[in-house]
C-alpha positions in Angstrom: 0.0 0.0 0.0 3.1 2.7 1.3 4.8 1.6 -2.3 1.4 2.3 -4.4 0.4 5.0 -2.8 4.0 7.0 -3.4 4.0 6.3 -7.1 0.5 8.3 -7.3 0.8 11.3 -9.3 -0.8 14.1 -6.1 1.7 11.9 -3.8 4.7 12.7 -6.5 4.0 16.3 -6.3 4.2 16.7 -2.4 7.5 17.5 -0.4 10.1 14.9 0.8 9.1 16.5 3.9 4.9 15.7 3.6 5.5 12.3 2.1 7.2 11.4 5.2 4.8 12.9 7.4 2.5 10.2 5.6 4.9 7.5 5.6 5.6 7.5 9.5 2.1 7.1 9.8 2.2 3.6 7.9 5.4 2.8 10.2 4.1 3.5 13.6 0.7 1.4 12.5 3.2 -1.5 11.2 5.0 -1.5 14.4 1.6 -1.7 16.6 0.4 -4.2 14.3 3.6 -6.3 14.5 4.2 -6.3 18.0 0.5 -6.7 19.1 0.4 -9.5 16.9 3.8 -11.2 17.7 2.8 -10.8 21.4 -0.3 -13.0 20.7 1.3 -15.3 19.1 3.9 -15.8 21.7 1.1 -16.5 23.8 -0.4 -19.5 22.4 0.6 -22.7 24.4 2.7 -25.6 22.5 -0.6 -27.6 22.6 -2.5 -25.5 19.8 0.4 -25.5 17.4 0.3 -29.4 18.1 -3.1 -29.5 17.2 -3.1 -26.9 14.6 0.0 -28.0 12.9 0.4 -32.3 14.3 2.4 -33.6 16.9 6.0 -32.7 15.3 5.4 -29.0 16.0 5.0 -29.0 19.8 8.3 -27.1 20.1 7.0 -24.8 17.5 6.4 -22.0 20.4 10.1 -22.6 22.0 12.2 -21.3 18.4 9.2 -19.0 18.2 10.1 -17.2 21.0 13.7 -17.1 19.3 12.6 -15.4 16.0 10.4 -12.3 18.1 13.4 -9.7 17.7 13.5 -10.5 13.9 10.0 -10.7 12.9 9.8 -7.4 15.1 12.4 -6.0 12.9 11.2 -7.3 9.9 7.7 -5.3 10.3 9.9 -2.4 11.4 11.9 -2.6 8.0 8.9 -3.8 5.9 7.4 0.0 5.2 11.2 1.7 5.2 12.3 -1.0 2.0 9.1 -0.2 -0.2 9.7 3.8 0.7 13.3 3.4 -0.3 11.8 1.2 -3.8 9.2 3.6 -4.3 12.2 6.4 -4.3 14.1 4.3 -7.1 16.7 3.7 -4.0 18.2 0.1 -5.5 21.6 0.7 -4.8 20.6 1.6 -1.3 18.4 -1.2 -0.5 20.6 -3.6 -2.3 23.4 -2.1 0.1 21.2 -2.6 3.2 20.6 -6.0 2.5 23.7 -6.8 1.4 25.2 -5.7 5.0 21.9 -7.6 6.5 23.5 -10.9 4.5 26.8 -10.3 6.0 25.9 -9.7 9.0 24.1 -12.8 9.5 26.7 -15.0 7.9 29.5 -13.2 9.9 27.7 -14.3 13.3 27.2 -18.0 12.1 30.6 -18.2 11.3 31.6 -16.7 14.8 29.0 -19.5 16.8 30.3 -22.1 14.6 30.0 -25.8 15.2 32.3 -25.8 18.7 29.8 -23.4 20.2 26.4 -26.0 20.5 27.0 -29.7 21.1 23.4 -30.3 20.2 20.9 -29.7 17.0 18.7 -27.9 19.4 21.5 -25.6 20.2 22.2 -25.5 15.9 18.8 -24.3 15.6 18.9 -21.8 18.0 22.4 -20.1 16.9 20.9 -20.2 13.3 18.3 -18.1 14.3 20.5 -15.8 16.1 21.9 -14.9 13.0 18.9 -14.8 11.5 17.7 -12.0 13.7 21.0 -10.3 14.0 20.7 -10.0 10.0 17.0 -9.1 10.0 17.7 -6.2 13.0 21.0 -4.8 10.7 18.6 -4.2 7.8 15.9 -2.8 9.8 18.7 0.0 11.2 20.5 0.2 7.4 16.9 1.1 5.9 15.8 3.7 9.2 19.3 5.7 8.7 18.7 5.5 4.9 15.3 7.4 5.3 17.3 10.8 5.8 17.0 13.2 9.1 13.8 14.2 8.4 12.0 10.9 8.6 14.4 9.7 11.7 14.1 13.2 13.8 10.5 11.9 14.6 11.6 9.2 16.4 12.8 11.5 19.3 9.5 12.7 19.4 6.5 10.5 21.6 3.8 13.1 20.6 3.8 11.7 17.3 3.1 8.4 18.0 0.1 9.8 19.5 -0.6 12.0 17.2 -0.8 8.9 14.3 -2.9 6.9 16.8 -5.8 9.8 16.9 -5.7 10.2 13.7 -5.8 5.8 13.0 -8.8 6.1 15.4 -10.1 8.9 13.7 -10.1 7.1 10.3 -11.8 3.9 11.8 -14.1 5.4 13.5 -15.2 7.3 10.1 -15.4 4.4 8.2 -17.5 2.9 10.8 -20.3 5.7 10.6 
């Protein structure tokens, strides 16, 4: 939606400055949205994956609990990479991922096979790196966005400010 509605021509003509007014609306909702749901889904006991997903999948919920900080960072990221697409910014995201890539290959080859003495260990180092590669993108593609776009983050109000105006919207379409 963030990379379609950039390309429209009355978004086009607007400032860097008003698009990412708009944009850190779309990021603060994809942050709420990814947390609230990851914290449900943390919540679900090993029995429903079992008997949602069969009787291999109990531990499901155990390297669940190891991928939160990279699905977190993955939502985080998500609206930032089709901004950065949206402004023709290849070279950047390719960059970003790039360092992501070597990032996470760089910390498996640091908890290498000496490091865990069992598969359950091996699973749970892999997704370390995972994470570690999925956080380095998300802070690659927030520093790409320019000062304008990060200065907001020092700034609560506008959290708030997004979540009247989501509320607003809602309760609009509701009436």
């Amino acid at each position: 939606m963030v990379h379609a509605k950039l390309l429209q021509p009355d978004m086009m003509l607007r400032s860097v400055s008003s698009q990412n007014r708009w944009i850190w609306r779309f990021f603060i909702i994809s942050i709420l949205g990814t947390s609230i749901l990851t914290f449900l889904t943390a919540l679900m006991p090993d029995i429903l994956y079992t008997f949602i997903f069969g009787r291999e999948f109990g531990v499901m919920a155990k390297y669940f609990s190891w991928i939160i900080p990279g699905v977190l960072a993955l939502g985080v990221s998500a609206v930032i990479g089709h901004v950065l697409h949206a402004r023709n910014q290849f070279s950047t995201l390719l960059k970003n991922h790039a360092m992501g890539l070597g990032g996470m290959l760089l910390c498996w080859w640091i908890l290498r096979k000496p490091l865990w003495p069992s598969d359950l260990d091996f699973a749970k180092y892999l997704l370390f790196g995972f994470n570690f590669g999925l956080i380095l993108v998300m802070v690659m593609n927030f520093l790409s966005m320019g000062p304008d776009f990060r200065k907001r983050i020092k700034t609560p109000r506008n959290i708030l400010i997004t979540l009247n105006l989501l509320f607003r919207f809602v309760r609009n379409r509701t009436h």
